[in-house]
VOVEXMI-627450 format. One record per residue: x, y, z of N, C-alpha, C, O in turn; residue in three letters. Coordinates in steps of 0.001 Angstrom, whole numbers, padded with zeros to 6 digits, always signed. Layout:
XYZXYZXYZXYZALA...
% end
This chain:
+032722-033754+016673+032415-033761+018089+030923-033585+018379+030551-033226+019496UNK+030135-033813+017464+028884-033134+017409+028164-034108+018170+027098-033617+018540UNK+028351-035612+018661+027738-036808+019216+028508-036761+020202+027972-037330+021153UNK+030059-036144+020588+030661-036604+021674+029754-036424+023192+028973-035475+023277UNK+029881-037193+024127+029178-036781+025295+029954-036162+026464+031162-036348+026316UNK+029571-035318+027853+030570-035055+028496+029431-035597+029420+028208-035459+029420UNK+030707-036558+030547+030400-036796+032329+031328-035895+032750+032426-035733+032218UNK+030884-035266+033758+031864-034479+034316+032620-035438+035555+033546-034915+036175UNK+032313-036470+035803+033348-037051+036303+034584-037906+035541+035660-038177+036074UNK+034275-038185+034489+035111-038809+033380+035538-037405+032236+034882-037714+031241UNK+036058-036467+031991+035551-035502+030890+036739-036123+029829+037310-037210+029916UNK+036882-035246+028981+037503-035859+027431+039088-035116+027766+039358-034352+028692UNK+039831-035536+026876+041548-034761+027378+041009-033390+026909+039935-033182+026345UNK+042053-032411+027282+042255-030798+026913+042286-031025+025471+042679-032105+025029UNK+041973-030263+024858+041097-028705+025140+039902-028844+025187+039199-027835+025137UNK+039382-029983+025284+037841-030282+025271+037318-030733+026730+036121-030968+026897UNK+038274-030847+027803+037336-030741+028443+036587-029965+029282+036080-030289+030356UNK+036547-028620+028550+035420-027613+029016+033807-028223+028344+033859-028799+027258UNK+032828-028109+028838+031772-028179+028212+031188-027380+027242+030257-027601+026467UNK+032087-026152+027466+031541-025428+026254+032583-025499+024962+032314-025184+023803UNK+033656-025924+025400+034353-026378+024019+034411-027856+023126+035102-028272+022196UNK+033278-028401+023957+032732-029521+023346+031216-029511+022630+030514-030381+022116UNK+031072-027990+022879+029588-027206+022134+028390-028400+022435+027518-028253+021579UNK+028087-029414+023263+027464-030199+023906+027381-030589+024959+028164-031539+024940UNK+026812-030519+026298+027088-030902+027390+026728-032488+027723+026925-033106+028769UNK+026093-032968+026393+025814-034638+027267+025069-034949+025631+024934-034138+024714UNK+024665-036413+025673+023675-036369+024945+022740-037368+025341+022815-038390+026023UNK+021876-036805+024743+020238-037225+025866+020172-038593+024993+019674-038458+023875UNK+020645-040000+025390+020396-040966+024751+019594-041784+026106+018731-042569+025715UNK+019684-041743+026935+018688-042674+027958+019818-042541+029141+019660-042701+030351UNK+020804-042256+028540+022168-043010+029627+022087-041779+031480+022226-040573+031680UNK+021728-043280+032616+021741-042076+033907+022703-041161+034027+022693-040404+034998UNK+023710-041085+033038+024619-039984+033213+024202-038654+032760+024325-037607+033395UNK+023689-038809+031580+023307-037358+030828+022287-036952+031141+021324-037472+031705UNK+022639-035211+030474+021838-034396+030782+021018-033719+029973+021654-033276+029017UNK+019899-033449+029938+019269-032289+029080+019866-031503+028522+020465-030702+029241UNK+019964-031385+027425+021107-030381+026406+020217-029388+025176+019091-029759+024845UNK+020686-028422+024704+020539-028286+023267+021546-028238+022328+022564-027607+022612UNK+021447-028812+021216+022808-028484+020724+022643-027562+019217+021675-027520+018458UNK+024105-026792+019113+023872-025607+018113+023931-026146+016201+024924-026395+015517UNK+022579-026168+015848+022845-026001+014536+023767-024936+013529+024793-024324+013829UNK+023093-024948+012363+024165-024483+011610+023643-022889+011831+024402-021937+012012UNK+022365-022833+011780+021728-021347+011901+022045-020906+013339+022189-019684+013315UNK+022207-021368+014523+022063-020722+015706+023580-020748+016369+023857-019963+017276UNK+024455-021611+015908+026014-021777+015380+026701-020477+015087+027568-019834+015679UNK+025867-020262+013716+027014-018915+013155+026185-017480+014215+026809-016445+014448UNK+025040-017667+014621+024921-016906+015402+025799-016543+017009+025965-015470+017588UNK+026141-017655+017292+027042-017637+017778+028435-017501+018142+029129-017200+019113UNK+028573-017984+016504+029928-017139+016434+030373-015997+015979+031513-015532+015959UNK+028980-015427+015471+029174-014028+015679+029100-013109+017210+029676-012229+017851UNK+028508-013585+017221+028618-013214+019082+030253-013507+019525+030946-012521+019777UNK+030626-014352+019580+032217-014525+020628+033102-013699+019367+034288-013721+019695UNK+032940-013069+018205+033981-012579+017147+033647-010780+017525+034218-009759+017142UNK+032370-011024+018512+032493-009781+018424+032026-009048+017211+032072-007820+017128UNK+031474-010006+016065+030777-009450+015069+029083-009227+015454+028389-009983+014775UNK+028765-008877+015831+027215-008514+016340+026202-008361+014708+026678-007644+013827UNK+025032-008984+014492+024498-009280+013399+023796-007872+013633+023520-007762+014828UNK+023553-007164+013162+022358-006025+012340+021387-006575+011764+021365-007200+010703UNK+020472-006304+012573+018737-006497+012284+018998-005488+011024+019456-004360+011209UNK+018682-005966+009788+018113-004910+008689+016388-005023+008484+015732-005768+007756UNK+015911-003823+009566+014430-003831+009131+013945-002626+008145+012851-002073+008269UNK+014729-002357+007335+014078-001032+005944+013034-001571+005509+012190-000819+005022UNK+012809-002807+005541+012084-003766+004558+010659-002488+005094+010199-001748+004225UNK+010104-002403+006623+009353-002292+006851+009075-000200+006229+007910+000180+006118UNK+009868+000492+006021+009524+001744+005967+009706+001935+004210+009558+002984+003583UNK+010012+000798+003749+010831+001569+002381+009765+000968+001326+010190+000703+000201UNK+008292+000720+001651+007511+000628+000688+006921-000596+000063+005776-000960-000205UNK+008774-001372-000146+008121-002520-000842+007174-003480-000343+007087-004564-000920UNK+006618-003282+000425+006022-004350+001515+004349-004735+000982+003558-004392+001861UNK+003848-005183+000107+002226-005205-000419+001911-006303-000365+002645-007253-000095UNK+000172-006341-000747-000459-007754-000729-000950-007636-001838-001638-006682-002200UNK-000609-008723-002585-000912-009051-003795-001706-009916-003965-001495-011067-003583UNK-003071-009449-004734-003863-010443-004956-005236-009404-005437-005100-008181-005414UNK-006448-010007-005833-007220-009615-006768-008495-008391-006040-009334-008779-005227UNK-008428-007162-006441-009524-006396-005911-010724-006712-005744-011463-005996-005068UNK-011143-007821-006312-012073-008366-006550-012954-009749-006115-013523-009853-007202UNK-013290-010464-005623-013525-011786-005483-014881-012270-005525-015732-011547-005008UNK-015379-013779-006246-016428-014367-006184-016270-015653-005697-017141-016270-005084UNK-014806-016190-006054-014600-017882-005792-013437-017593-004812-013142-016432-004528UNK-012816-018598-004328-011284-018426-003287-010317-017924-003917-010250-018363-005065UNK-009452-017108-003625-008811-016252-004063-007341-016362-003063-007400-016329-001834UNK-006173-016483-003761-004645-016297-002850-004411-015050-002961-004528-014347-003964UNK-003932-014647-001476-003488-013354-001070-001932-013233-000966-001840-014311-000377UNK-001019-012939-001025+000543-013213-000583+001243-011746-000400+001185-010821-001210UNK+001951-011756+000924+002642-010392+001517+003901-010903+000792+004425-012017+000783UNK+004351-009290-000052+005344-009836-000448+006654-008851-000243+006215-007719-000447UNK+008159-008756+000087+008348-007952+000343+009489-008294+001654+010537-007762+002020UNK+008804-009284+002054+009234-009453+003814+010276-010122+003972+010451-010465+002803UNK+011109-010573+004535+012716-011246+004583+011931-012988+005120+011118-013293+005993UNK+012660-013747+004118+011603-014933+004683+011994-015453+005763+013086-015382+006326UNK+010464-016319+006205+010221-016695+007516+009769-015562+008248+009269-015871+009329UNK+009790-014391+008001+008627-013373+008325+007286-013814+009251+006300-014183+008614UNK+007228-013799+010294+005613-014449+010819+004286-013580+010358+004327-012409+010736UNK+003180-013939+009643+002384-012877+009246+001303-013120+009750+001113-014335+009695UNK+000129-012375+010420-001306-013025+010786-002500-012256+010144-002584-011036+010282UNK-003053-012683+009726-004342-012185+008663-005499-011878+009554-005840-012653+010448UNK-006079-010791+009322-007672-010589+009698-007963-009951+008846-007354-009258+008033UNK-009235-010259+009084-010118-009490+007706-011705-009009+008420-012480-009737+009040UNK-011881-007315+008038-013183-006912+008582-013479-006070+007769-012709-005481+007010UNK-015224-005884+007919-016011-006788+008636-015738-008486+008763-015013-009197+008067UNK-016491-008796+009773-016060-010227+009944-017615-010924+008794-018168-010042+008138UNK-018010-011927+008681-019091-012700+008243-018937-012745+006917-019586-013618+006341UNK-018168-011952+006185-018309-011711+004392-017160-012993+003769-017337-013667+002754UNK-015782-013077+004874-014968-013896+003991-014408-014982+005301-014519-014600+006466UNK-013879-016185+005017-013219-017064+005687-011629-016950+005286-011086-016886+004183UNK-011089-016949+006648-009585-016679+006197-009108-018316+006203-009148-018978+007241UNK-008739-018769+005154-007962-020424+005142-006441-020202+006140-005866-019174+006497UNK-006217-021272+006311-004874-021693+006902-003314-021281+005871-002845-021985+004977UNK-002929-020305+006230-001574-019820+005252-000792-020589+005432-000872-021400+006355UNK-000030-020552+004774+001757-021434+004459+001713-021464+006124+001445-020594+006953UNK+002181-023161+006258+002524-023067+007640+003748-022766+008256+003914-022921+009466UNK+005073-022122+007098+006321-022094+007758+006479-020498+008105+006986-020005+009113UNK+005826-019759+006840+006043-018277+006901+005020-017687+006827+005170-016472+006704UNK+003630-018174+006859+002443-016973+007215+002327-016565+005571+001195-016734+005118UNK+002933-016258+004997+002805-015241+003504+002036-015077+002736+001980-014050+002058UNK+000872-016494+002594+000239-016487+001596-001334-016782+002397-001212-016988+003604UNK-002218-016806+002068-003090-016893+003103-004644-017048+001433-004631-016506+000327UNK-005488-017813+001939-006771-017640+001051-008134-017275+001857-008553-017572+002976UNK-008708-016380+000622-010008-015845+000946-010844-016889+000422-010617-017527-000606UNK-011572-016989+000993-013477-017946+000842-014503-017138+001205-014665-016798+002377UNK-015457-016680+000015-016415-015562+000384-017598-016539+000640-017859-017600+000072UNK-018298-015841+001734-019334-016371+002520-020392-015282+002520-021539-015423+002945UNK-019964-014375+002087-021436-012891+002007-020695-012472+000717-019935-013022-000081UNK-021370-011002+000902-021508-009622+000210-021041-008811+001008-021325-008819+002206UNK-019950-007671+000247-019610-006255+000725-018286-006279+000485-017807-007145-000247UNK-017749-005603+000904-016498-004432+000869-015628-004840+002252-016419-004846+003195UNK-014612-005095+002578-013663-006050+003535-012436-005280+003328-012107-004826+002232UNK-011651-005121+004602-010061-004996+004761-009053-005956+005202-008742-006318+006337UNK-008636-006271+004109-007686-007577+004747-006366-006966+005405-005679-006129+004820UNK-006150-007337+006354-004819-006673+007056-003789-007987+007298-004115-009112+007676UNK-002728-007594+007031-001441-008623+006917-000398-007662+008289+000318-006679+008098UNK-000692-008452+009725+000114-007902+010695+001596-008602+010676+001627-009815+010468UNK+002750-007941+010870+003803-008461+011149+004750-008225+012339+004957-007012+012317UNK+005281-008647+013142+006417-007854+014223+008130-008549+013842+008622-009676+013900UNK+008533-007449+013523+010041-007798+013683+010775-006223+013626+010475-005096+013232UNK+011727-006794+014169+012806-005720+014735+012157-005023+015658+011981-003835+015390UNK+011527-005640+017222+010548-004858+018153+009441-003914+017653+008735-003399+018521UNK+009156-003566+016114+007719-003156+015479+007122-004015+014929+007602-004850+014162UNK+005490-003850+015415+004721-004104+014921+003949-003303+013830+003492-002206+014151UNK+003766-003786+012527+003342-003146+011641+002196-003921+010815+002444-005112+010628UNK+001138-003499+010357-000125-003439+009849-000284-003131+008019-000182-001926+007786UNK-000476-003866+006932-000390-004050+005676-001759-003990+005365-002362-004694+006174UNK-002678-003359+004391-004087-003510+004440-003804-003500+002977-002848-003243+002245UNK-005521-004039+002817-005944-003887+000631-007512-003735+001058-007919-004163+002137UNK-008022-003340+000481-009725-002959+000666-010329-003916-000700-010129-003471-001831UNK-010967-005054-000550-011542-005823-001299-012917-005714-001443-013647-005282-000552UNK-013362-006150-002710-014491-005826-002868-015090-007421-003044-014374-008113-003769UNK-016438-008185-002422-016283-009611-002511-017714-009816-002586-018392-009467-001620UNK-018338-010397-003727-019157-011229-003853-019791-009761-004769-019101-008952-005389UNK-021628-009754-004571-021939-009017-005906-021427-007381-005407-020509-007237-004599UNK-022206-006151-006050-021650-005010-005492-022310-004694-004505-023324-005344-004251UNK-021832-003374-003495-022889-002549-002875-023852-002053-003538-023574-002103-004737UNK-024885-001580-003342-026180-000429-003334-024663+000707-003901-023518+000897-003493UNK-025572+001251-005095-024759+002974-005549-024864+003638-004182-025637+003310-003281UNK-023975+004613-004167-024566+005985-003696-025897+006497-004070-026646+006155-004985UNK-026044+007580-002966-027274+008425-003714-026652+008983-005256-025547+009072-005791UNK-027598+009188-005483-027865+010230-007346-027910+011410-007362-028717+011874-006556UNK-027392+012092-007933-026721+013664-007921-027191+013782-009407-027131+012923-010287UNK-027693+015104-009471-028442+015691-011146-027509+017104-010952-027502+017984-010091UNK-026550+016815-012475-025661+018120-012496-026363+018917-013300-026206+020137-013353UNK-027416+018072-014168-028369+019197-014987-029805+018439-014646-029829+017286-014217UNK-031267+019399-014942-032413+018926-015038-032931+020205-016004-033292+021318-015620UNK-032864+019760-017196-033813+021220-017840-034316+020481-019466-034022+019840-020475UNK-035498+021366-018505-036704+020659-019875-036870+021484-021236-037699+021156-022084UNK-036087+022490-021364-035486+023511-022369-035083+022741-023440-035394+022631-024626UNK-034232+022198-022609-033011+021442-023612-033735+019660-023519-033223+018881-024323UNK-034656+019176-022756-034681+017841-022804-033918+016874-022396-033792+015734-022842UNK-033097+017727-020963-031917+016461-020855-032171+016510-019648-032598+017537-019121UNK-031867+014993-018763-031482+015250-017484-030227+014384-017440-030186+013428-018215UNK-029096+014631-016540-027505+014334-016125-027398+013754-014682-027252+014512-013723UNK-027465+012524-014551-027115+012178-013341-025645+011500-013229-024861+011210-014132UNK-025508+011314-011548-024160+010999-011313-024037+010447-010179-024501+010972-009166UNK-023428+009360-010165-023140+008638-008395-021423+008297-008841-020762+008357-009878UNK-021150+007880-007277-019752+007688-007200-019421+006308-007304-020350+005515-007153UNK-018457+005931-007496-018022+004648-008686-018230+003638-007311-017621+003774-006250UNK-019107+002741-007577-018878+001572-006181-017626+000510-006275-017251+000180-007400UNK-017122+000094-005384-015859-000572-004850-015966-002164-005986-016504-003038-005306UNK-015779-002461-006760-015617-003867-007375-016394-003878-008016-016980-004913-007699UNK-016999-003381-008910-018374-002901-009452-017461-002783-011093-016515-002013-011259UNK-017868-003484-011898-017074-003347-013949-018308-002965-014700-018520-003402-015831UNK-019017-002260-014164-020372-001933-014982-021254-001524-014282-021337-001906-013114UNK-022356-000423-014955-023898-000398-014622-024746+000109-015316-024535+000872-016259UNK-026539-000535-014628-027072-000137-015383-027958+000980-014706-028199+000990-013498UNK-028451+001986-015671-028960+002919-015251-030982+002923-015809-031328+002212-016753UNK-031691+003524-015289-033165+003154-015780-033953+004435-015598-033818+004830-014440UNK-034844+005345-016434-035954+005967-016198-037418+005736-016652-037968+005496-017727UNK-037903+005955-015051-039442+005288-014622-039495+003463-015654-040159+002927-016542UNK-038173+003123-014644-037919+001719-014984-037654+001275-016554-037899+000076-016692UNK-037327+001755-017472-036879+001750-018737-035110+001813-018564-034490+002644-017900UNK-034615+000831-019262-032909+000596-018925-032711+001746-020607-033172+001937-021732UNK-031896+002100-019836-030621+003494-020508-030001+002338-021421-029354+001540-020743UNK-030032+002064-022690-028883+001435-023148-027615+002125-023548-026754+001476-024141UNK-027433+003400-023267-026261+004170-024293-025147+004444-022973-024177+005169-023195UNK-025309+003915-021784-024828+004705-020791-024638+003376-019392-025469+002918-018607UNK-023181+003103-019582-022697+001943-018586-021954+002511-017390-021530+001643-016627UNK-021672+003895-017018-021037+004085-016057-021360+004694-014947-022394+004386-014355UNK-020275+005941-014358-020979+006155-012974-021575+007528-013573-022166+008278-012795UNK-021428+007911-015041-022516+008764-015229-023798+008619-016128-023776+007506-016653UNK-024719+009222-016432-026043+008781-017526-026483+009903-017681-026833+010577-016712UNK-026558+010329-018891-027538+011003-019555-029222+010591-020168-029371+009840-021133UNK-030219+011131-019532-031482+010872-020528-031758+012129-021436-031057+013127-021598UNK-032922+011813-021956-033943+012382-023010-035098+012588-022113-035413+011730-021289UNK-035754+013732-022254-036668+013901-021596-037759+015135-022414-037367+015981-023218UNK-039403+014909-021872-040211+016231-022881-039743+017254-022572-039248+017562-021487UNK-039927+018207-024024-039410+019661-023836-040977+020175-023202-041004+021046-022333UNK-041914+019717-023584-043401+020466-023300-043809+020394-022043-044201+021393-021440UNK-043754+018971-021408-044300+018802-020341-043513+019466-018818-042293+019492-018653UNK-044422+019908-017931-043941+020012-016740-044783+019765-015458-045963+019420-015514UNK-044034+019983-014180-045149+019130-013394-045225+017958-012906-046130+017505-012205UNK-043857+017218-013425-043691+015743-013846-042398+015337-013076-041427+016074-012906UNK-042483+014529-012800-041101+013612-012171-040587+012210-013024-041283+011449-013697UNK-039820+012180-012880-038806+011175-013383-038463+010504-012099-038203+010944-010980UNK-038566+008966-012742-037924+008183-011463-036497+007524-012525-036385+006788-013506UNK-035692+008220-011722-033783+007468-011894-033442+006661-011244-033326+006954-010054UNK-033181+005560-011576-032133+003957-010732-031440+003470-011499-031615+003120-012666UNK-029972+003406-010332-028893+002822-011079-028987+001324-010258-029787+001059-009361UNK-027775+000283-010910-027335-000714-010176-026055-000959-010906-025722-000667-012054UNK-025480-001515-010030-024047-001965-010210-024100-003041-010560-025091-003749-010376UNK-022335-003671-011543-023178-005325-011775-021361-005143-011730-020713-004127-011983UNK-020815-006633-011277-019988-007454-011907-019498-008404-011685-019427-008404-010456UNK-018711-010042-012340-019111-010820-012628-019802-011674-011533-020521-012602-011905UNK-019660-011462-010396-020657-012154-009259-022297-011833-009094-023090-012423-008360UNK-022523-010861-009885-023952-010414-009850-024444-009024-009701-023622-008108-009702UNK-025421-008838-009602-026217-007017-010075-026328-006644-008075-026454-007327-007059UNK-026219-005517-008333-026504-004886-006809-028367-004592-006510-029320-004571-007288UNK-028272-004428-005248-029837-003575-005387-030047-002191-006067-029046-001528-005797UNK-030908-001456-006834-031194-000315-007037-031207+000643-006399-031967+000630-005431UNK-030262+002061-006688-030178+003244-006166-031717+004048-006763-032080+003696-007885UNK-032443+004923-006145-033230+005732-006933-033520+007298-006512-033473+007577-005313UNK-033744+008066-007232-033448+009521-006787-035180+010253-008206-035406+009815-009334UNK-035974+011389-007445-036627+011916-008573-036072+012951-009053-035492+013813-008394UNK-036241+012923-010402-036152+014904-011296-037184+015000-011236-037933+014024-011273UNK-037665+016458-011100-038989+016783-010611-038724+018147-011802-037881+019032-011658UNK-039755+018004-013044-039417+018906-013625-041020+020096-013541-042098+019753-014027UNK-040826+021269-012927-041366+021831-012261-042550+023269-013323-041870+024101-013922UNK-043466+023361-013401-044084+024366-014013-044051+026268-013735-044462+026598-012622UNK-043741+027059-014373-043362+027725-013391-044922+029169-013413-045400+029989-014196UNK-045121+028699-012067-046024+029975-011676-046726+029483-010413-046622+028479-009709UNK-047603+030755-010397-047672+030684-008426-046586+031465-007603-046716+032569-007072UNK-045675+030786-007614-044562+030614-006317-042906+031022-007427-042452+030598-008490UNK-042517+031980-006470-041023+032345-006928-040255+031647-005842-040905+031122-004938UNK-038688+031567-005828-038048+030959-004995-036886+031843-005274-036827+032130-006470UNK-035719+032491-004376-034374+033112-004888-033764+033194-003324-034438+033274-002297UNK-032422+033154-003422-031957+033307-004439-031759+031249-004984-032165+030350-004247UNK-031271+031065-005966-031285+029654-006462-030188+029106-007254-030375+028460-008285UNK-028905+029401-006703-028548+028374-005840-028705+029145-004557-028416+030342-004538UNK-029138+028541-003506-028925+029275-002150-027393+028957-001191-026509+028117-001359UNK-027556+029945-000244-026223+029569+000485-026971+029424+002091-026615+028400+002674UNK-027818+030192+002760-028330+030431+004046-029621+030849+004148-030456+030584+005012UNK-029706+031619+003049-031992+031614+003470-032067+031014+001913-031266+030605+001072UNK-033683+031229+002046-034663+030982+000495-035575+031817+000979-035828+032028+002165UNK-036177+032395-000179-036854+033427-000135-037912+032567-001126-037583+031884-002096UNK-039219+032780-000633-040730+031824-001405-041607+032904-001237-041927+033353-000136UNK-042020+033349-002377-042994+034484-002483-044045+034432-003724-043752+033902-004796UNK-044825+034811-003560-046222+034640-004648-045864+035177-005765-045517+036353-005661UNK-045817+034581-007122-045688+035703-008357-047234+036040-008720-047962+035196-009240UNK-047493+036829-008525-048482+037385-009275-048750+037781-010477-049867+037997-010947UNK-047550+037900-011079-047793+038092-012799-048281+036841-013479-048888+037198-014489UNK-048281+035556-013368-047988+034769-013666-049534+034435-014449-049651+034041-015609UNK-050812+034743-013352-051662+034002-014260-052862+034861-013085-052498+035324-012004UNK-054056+034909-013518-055030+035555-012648-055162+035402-011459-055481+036246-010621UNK-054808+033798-011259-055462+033071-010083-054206+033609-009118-054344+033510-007899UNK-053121+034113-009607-051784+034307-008645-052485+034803-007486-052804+033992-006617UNK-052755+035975-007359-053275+037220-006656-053994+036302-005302-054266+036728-004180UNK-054136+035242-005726-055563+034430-004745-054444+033476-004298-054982+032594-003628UNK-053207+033285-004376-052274+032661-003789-052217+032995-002979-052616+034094-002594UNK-051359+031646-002017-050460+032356-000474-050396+031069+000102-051218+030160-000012UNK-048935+031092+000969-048191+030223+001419-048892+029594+002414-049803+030321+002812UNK-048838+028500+002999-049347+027694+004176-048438+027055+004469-048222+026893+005670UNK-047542+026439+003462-046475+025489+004328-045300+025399+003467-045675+024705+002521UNK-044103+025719+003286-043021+025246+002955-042238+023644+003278-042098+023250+004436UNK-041930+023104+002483-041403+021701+002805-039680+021597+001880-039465+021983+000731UNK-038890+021091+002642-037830+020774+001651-037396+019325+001483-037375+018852+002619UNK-037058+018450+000644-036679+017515+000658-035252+016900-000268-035047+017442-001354UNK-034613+016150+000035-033569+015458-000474-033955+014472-001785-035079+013979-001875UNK-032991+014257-002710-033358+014158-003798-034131+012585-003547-034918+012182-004403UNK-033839+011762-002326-034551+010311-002049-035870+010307-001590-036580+009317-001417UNK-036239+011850-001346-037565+012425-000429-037640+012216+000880-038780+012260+001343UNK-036723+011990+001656-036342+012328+002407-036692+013672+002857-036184+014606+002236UNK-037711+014002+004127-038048+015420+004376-037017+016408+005309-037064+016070+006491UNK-036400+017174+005135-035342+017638+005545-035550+019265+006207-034654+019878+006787UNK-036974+019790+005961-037078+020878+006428-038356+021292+006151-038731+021422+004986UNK-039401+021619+007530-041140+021680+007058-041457+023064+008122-041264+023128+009336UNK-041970+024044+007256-042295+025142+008022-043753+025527+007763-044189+025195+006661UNK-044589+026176+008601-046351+026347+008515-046284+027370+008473-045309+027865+009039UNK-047338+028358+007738-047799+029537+007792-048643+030059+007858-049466+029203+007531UNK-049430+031336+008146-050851+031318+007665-051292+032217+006515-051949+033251+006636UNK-050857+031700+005425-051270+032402+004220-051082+033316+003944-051939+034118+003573UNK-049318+033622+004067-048217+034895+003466-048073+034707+002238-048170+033637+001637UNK-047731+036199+001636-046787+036197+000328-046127+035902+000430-045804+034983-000322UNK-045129+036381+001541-043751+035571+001131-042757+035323+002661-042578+036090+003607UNK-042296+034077+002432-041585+033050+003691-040238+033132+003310-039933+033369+002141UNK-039332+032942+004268-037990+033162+004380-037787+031899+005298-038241+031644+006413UNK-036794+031058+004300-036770+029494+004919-035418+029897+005006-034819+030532+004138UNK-034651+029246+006809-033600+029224+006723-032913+027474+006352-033205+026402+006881UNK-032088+027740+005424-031075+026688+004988-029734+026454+005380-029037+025648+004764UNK-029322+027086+006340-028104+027166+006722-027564+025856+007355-026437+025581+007767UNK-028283+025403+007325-027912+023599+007849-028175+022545+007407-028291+021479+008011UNK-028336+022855+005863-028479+021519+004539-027076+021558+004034-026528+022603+003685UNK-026590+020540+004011-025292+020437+002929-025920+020474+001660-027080+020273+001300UNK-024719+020825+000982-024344+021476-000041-025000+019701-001194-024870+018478-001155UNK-025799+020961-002189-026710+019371-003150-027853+019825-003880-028155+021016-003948UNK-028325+019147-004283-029972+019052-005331-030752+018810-004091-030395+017979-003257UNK-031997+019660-003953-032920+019430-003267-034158+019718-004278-033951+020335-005323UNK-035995+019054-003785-036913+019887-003801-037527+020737-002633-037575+020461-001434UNK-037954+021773-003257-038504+022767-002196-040275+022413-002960-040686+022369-004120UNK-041075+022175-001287-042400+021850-001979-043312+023616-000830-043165+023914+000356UNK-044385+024509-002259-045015+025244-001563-046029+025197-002362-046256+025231-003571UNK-047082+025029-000487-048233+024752-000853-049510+025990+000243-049314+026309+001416UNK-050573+026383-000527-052002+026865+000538-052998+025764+000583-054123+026144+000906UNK-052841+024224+000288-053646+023378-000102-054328+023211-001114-054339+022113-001670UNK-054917+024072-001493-055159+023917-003026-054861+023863-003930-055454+023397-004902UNK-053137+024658-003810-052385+024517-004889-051002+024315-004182-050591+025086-003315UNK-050377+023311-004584-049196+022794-004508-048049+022610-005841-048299+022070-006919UNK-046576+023298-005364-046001+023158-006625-044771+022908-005473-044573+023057-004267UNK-043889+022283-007058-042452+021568-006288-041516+022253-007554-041594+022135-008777UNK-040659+022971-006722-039454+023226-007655-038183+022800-007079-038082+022724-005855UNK-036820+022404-008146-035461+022488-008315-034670+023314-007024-034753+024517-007269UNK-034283+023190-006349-033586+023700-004987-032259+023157-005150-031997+021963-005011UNK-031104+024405-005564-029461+023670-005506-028845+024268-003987-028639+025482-004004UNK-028567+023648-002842-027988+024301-001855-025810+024240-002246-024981+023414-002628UNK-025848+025542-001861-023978+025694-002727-023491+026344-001153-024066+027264-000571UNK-022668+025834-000820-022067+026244+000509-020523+026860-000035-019714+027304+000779UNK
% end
């Protein structure tokens, strides 16, 4: 009966001639009799006959709370790359964004179910691809944090040790996002013994007074990042005391006088503190005290230098602030 047509002035014998028991009301062939119709496939059919059975279908949406729901595809990217939500009951509608915007081009996904979708990198950086979906009246949000094209810039550089005792200095940054390697360098000399997010050098036991310049960079297979750089400042000790060290809320900078003749002829003019990038973070004036009381109560917790100077003599020491 699936072609039969109904005129309602002519209709078909019983039991068909209701229009709805002919599941067609006309069919749209040109003829001035008929009417605009839809008629029920096989999918919108059994929906229907669950409806008149009184069997009512159950939305099963667990899909969305019970986990399995991810995007699969590579942490990483240099060339186009397939993304695919997987998880979802098909025919699922899915819509992709990805931010920041300018770093990747989202291609045209599967046109029946959204699922699969490709990246095309157009910059550098770090991106959230989000896979939105709505069913069963929620809308729900799927993310992966990609890392695309060469790396970021490290973090700053953190020194868990600096001592010229022992000849070592220990640095440390935090692992950058897509990053399979790095290299590390002092006063531009590459570290060969040391590929990760930590490095050890060699440094003089004799000398002091002296700074070290540290830079890392990140590398992987799309290319090297820009250089992180941070100084060790390995410090001579006389003139100037500093305590307590690690500090929590003051510093205490006072003249040692044992130290050497000329002590006695010391005295403070200016306290300076700085961040391990030199970055100036705290500058106080004096007029030529023994001893200054710098408050720190509002440096986070880190490696600093503390620089004290009367102009003629200037020294920089090791400053750990510990909160």
């Amino acid at each position: 009966d699936y072609l039969t047509r109904y005129v309602g002035g002519l209709p078909p014998p019983l039991p068909k001639s209701s229009p709805f028991q002919n599941y067609i009301t006309a069919s749209n062939n040109g003829n001035t009799n008929n009417e605009q119709h839809i008629s029920l496939q096989r999918r919108n059919g059994d929906w229907l006959a669950d409806e008149l059975n009184n069997a009512n279908p159950v939305a099963n949406c667990s899909f969305i709370c019970n986990g399995t729901v991810t995007i699969d595809g590579a942490s990483a990217i240099c060339n186009p790359e397939n993304y695919t939500i997987t998880g979802l009951p098909g025919g699922t509608p899915v819509i992709w964004t990805a931010s920041p915007g300018g770093i990747v081009t989202i291609n045209p996904a599967d046109p029946t179910t959204n699922a699969t979708t490709t990246l095309t990198r157009t910059g550098n950086g770090t991106i959230t691809l989000t896979a939105t979906i709505n069913a069963c009246g929620t809308t729900k949000a799927f993310t992966k944090t990609i890392a695309v094209g060469s790396p970021s810039q490290p973090g700053p550089i953190t020194f868990s040790l600096i001592d010229p005792t022992f000849g070592k200095i220990y640095a440390d940054i935090a692992a950058v996002t897509g990053a399979t390697s790095y290299n590390w360098y002092i006063n531009g000399s590459l570290n060969t013994l040391y590929h990760s997010v930590s490095a050890h050098f060699s440094i003089s036991k004799t000398q002091c007074n002296i700074e070290y310049d540290i830079a890392v960079e990140a590398i992987n297979s799309c290319g090297t990042s820009s250089q992180s750089h941070a100084n060790a400042y390995i410090p001579c000790e006389n003139y100037f005391m500093i305590s307590p060290n690690p500090a929590t809320n003051q510093v205490s900078v006072s003249v040692d006088e044992t130290k050497s003749s000329t002590g006695t002829k010391a005295a403070i003019d200016e306290v300076s503190i700085y961040d391990l990038q030199g970055n100036l973070k705290k500058n106080q004036k004096f007029s030529k005290i023994k001893t200054a009381i710098i408050d720190v109560s509002n440096l986070i917790s880190g490696n600093y230098f503390i620089e004290i100077g009367n102009g003629a003599i200037k020294e920089r020491k090791s400053l750990l602030i510990r909160k």
